[in-house]
C-alpha positions in Angstrom: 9.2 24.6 -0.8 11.7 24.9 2.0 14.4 21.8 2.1 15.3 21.7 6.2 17.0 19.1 8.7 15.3 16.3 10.1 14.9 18.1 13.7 13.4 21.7 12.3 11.4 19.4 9.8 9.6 17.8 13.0 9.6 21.0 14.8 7.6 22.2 11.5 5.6 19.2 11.6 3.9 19.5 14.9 3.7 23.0 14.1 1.7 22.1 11.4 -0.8 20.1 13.2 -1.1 22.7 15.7 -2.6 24.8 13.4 -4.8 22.4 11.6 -7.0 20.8 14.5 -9.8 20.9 12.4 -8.0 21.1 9.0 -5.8 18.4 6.8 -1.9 18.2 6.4 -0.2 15.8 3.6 2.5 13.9 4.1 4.5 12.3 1.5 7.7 10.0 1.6 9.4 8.9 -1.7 13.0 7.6 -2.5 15.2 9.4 -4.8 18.9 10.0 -5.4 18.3 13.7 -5.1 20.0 14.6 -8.9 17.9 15.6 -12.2 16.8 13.1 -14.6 19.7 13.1 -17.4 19.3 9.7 -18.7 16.4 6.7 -18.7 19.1 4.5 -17.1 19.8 4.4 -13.4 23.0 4.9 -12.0 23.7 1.4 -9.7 26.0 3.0 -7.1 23.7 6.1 -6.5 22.7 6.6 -2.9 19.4 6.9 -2.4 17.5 9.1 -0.1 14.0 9.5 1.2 12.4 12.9 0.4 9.5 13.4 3.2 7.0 16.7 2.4 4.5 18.6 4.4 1.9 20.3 3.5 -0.8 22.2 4.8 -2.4 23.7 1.9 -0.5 27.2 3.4 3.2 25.9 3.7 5.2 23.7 2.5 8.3 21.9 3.8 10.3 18.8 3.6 13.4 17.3 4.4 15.9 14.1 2.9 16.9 11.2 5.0 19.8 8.8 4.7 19.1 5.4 5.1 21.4 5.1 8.1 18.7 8.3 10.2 15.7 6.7 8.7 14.8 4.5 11.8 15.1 7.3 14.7 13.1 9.7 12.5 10.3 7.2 11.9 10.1 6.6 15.4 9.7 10.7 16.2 7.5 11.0 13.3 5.3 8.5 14.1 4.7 10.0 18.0 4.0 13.3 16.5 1.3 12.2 13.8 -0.5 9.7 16.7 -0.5 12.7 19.1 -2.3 15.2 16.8 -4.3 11.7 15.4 -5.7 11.5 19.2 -6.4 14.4 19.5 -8.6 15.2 16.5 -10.2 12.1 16.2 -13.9 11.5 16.9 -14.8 8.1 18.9 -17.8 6.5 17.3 -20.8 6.4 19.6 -22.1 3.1 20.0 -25.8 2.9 19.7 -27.9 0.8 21.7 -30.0 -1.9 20.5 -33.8 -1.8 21.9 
């Protein structure tokens, strides 16, 4: 798994979902502190992060945010999933009643 910066990471994204028009690509979003488990209790005055992943059964990437980023990179990551959303969709056909 490749760790990259917000910008690549979007750049990788759409990427991604250029690839996979007809295909599937996971994305996950978790919070950690970003250090190994060394003790059952938490440390109070850890910064957290949020760990976003890719996948596309093919490659993997992902990338941390700071709470501070988090709102811009929603924002860009949201455009990016509804444009490759729109385009891959199906509309339902509405039948007609006789």
């Amino acid at each position: 798994m490749v760790l990259l910066e917000p910008d690549p990471f979007l750049s990788e994204l759409h990427k991604m979902y250029e690839r996979n028009k007809s295909g599937t690509v996971w994305v996950t979003m978790k919070r950690t502190n970003m250090k190994p488990r060394k003790s059952k209790k938490p440390n109070p005055k850890a910064e957290y992060v949020c760990l976003i992943r890719a996948n596309d059964g093919k490659r993997h990437v992902s990338t941390k945010i700071s709470p501070t980023q988090y709102a811009k990179f929603s924002q860009s990551m949201v455009i990016i999933m509804k444009g490759a959303m729109a385009d891959t969709l199906k509309r339902k056909e509405k039948k007609k009643d006789k």
